[in-house]
DRENVEX-442106 format. One record per residue (C-alpha): residue number from 1; x, y, z. Coordinates in steps of 0.02 Angstrom, whole numbers. Each point is the difference from the previous one (the first is absolute). Layout:
<recs>
REC num      x      y      z
REC NUM      X      Y      Z
...
</recs>
This chain:
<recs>
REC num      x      y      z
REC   1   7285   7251   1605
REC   2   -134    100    -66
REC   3   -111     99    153
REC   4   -164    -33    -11
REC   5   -115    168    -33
REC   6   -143     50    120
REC   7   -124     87    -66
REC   8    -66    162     74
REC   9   -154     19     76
REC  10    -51    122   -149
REC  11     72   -103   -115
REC  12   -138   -154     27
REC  13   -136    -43   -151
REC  14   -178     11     92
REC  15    -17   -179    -21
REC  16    172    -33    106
REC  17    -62    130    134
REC  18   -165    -83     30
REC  19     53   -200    -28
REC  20    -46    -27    174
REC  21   -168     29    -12
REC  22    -45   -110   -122
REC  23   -120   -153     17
REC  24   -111   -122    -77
REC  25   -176     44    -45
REC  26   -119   -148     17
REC  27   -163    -31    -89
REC  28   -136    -16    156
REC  29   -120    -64   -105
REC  30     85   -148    -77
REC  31     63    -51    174
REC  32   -159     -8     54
REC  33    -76   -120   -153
REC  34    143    -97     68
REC  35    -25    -24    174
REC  36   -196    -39    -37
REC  37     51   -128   -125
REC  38    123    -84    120
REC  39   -121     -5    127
REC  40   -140    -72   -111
REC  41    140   -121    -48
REC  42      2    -65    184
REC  43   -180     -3     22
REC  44    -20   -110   -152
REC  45    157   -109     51
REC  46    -86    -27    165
REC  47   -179    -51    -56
REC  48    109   -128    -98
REC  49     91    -66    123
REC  50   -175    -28    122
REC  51    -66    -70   -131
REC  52    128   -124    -21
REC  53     20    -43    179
REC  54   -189    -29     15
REC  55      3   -105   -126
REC  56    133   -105     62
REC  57    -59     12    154
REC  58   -186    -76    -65
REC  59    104   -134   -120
REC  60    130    -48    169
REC  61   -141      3    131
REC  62    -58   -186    -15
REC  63    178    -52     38
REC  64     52    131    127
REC  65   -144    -64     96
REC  66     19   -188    -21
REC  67    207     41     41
REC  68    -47    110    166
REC  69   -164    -19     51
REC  70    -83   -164     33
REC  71   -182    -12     66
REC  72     -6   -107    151
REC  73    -23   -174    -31
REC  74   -157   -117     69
REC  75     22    -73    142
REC  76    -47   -201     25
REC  77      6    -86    167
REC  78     10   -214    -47
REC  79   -144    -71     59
REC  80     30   -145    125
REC  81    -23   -150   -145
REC  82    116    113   -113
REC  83    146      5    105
REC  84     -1   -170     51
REC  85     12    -56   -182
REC  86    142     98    -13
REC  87     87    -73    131
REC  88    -34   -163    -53
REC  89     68     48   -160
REC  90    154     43     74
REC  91     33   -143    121
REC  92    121   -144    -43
REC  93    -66   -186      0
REC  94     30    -73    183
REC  95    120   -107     50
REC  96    -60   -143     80
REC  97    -75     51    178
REC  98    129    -26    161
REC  99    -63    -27    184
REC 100     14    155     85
REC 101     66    -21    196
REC 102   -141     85    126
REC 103     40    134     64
REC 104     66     31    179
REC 105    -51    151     92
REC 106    114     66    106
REC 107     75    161     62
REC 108    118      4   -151
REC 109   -135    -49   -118
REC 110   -119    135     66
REC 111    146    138     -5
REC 112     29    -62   -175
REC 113   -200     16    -63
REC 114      8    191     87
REC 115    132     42    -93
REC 116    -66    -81   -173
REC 117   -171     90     63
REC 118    104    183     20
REC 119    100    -45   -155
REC 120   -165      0   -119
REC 121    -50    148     86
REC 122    140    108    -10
REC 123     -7    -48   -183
REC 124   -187     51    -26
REC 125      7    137     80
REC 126     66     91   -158
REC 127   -169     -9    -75
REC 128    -81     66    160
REC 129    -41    158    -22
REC 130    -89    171    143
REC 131   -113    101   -111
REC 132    -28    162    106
REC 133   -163    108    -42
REC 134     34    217     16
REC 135   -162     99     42
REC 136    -44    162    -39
REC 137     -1     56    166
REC 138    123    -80    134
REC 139    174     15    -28
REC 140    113    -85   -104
REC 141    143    -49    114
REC 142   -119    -38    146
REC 143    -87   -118   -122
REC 144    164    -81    -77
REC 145     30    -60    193
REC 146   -179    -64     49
REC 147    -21   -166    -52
REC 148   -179     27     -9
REC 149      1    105   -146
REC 150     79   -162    -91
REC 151    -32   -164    -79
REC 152    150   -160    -23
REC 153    -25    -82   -173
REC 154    101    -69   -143
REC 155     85     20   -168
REC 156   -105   -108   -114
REC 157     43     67   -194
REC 158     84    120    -93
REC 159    -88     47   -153
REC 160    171     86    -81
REC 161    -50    174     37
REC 162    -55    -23    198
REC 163     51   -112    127
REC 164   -185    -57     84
REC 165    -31    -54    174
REC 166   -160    -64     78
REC 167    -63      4    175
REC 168   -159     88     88
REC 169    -59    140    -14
REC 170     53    167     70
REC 171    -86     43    173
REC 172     34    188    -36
REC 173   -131    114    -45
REC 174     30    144   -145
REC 175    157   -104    -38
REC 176    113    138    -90
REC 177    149   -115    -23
REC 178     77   -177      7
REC 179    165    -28     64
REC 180     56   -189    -23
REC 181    170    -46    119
REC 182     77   -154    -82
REC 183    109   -147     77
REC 184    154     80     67
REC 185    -85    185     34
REC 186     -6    101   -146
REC 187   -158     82    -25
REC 188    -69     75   -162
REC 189   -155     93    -59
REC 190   -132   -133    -72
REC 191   -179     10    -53
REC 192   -179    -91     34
REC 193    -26    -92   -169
REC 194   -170    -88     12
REC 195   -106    -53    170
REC 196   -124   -137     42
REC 197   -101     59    117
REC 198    -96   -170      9
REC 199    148    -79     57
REC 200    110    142     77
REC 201    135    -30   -107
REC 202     94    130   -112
REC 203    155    -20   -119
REC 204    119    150     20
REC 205    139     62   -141
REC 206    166     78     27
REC 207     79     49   -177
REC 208    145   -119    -40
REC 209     99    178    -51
REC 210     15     41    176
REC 211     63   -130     77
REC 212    205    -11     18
REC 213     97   -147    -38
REC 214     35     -6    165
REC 215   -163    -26     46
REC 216     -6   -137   -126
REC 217    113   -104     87
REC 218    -97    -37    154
REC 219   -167    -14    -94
REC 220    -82   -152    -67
REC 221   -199    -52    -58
REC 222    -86   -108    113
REC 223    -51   -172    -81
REC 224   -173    -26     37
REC 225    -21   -194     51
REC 226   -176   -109     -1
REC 227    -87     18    138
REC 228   -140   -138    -52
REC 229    158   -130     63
REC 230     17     79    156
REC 231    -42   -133    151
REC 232    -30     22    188
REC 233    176    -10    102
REC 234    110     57   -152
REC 235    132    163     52
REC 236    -55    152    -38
REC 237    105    158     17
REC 238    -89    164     12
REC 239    122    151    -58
REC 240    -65    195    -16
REC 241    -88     71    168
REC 242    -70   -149     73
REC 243     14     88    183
REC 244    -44    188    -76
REC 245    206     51    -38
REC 246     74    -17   -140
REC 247    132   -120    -62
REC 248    -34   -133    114
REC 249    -41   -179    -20
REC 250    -52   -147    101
REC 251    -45   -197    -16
REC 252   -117   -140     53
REC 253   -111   -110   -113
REC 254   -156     -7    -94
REC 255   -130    -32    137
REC 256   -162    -75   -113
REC 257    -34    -58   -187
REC 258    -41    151   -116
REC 259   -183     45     16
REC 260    -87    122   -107
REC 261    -54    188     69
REC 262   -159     48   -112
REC 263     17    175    -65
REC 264   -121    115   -144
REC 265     55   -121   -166
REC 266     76   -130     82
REC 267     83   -101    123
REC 268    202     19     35
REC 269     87   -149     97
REC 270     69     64    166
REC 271    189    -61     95
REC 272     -3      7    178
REC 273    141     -1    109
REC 274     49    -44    176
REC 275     91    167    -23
REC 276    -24    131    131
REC 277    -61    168    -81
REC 278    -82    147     28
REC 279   -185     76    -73
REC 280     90    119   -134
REC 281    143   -125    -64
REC 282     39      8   -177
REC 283    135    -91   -100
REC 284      1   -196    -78
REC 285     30   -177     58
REC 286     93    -98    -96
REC 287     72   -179     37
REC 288    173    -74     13
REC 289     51      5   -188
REC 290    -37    186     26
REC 291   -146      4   -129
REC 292   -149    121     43
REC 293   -166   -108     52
REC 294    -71    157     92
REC 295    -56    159     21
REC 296     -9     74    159
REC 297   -211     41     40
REC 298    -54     14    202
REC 299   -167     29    -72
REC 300    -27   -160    -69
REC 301      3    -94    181
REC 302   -136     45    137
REC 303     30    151    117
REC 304     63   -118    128
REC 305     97    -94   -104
REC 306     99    138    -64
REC 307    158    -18    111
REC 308     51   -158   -105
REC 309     87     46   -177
REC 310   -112    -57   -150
REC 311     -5     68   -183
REC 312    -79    -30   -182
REC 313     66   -158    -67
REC 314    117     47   -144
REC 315    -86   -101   -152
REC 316   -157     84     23
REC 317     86    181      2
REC 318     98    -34   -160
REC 319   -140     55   -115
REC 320    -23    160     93
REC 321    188     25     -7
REC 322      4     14   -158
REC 323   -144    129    -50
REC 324     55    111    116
REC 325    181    -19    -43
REC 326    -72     55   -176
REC 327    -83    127     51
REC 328   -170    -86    -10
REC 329   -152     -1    115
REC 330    -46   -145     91
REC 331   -196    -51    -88
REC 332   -126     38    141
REC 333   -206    -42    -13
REC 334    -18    -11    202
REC 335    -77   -172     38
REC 336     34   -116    154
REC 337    -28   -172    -61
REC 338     17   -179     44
REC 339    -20   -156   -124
REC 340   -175    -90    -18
REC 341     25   -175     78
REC 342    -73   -150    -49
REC 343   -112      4    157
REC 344    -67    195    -41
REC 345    -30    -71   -189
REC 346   -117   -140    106
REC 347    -89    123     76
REC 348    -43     74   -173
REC 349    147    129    -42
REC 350     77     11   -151
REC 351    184    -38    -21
REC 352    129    141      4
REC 353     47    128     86
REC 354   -122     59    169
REC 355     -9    185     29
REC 356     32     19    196
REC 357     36    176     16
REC 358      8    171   -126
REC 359    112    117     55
REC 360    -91    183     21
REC 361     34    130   -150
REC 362     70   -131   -119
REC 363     -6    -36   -185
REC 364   -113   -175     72
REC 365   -107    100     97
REC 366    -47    142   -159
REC 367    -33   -151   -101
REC 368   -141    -59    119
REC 369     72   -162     56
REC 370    -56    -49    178
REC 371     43   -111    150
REC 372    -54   -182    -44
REC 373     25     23   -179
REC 374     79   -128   -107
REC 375    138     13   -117
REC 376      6   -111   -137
REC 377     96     77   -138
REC 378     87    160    -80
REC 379     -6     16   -164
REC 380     -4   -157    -76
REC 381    102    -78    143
REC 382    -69   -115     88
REC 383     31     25    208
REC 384    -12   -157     92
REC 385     98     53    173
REC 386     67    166     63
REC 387    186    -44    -74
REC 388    -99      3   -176
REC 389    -77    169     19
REC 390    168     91     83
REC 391    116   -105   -122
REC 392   -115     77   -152
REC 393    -26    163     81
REC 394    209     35     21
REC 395      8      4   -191
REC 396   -106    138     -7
REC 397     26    197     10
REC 398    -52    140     86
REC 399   -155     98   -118
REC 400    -42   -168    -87
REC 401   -176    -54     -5
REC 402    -46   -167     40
REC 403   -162    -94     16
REC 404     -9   -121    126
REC 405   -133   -137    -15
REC 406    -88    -45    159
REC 407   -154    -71     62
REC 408    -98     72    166
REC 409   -147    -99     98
REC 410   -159     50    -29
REC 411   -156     38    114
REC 412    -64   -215    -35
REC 413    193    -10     69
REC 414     50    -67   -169
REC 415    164     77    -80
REC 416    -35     98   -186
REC 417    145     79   -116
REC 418     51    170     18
REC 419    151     83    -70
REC 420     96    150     61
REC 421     92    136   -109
REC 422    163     46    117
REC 423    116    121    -34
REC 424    179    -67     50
REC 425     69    132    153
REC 426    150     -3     91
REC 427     18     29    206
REC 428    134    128     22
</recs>
């Protein structure tokens, strides 16, 4: 085998000697065209690509929105003659009518109606809601345990984005937040949607998205009845804070016919109750099919009246309900009034509507109309009774101008035209 030859160190060619410092020389300059290009490359490719996804976005927005988002839907409460015709629509023909056997009261008979009473209660109560006002000032947790800083009312709609509950308003000053405790004791964060302050109602919202399935379960809306059918000695079952605490409920009966509590725009039909209350009791009545003919209002009965449970009959509140649930005013001008009778027409007044009392600081009273004026018209409406002029004056809005036709007695004591230019308000 042939042995492999070192060469000596004085042997080596330069270029062998010096191999290991050889390395590659790089043109700067061109690596630098290079790395500008590339980057202008990526500045271009990226304007490109926003502009592309704007555009799609622009081009997909319609159904994005239509797919994720839906705007809350109107709410309508039936009217009493609406949901009677649909339940007559719905009801199979009757058999021929059997003699019923009268009833025997007795111990077992009474247990039995208690229990049938406590039965529809327990199942109303999941529409029952406390609606607890936060001020700026006191403390929160002192005010989530003070029943005085809270109001009982009820589901009533859901309008696909918020669940909405009605019931009076707030009686906390600088309100900061609204904390609404549903059937069963869970409590979420809610808001003040629209108030009456005419009334002293308000419709609250809690956002559908924040309320758990479990939740959900022991919830339900309250089905609002007709009141107008309401007679003296039917059951009535109070639920909310008839006695000032919460989640509490009670019986007895109706104690009179419905009779009307005159208000600024109207008259509202009024329950009373045998039912033992106190002054600041809020919640509903409702009777024993568990249908809402009441809202809860001390201030509708006389000061000394106010330790029996009364409330605003149900069909008269339904219009309300439903502006505020949509986020509408309530249409205020300001005028107490009281229909023309046939004897005040004998006496030389015209028909229509008789101006008792004008609320101070109101739309009525900037328009000039006075105590003993008479209201015969708005628009081209004719008003024949105070039903006409509050029935005409609900389908109006808050800012619109109306002019209502009137007539006011003269110094010979005879009546002459006079029309008023209102501008439609709202009491908050």
């Amino acid at each position: 085998m042939e042995e492999q030859r070192v060469p000596k160190e004085d042997e080596r060619t330069p270029e062998e000697e010096y191999s290991f410092l050889q390395e590659v020389i790089k043109d700067e300059m061109r690596s630098g065209k290079k790395l500008r290009s590339g980057i202008m490359h990526m500045i271009g490719m990226g304007f490109i690509f926003g502009l592309a996804a704007s555009f799609t976005f622009y081009v997909a927005r319609p159904w994005m929105e239509s797919r994720f988002w839906k705007e809350p839907s109107q709410v309508t409460i039936p009217r009493d003659e609406e949901a009677e015709e649909e339940e007559q629509a719905g009801e199979e023909p009757s058999e021929e009518p059997t003699q019923e056997e009268e009833p025997v009261l007795n111990t077992e008979s009474y247990r039995q109606m208690l229990q049938s009473l406590k039965d529809v209660a327990k199942e109303t109560e999941k529409s029952i809601v406390e609606i607890t006002g936060i001020s700026a000032e006191e403390d929160w947790e002192k005010e989530l345990n003070s029943s005085q800083y809270s109001v009982a009312g009820a589901i009533v709609a859901d309008n696909g984005q918020e669940l909405l509950l009605v019931g009076k308003i707030c009686p906390v000053k600088d309100v900061r937040g609204i904390r609404v405790t549903f059937a069963g004791g869970d409590s979420y964060e809610g808001t003040e949607k629209t108030r009456d302050g005419n009334l002293g109602l308000a419709v609250y919202a809690v956002p559908r998205g924040a309320i758990s399935e479990d939740t959900w379960t022991k919830i339900d809306t309250a089905v609002l009845g007709n009141s107008n059918l309401v007679s003296a000695g039917e059951t009535a079952i109070v639920l909310g804070k008839p006695l000032g605490d919460a989640n509490c409920y009670t019986y007895g009966i109706v104690s009179t016919e419905m009779t009307g509590k005159n208000l600024a725009d109207g008259q509202y039909g009024v329950v009373h109750t045998d039912i033992a209350g106190t002054a600041d009791a809020s919640g509903v009545i409702v009777n024993v099919r568990g249908e809402v003919i009441g809202i809860v209002e001390q201030t509708l009965l006389e000061e000394e009246s106010r330790n029996m449970l009364a409330g605003y009959g149900i069909s008269d509140m339904k219009g309300v309900i439903e502006k505020l649930s949509n986020g509408q005013s309530v249409p205020y001008v300001g005028i107490y009034g009281v229909d023309v009778t046939e004897d005040m027409q004998e006496q030389g007044l015209p028909g229509g509507m008789y101006v008792k009392e004008v609320e101070p600081d109101s739309p009525a009273m900037t328009a000039g109309i006075q105590n003993g004026d008479v209201i015969t018209g708005i628009g081209d409406t004719g008003i024949t009774a105070l039903s006409d002029y509050h029935d005409t004056l609900m389908a109006k809005s808050e800012g619109q101008e109306l002019v209502l036709k009137g007539c006011r007695q003269g110094t010979g004591g005879e009546y002459v035209a006079i029309d008023f230019k209102v501008i439609v308000g709202a009491k908050k």
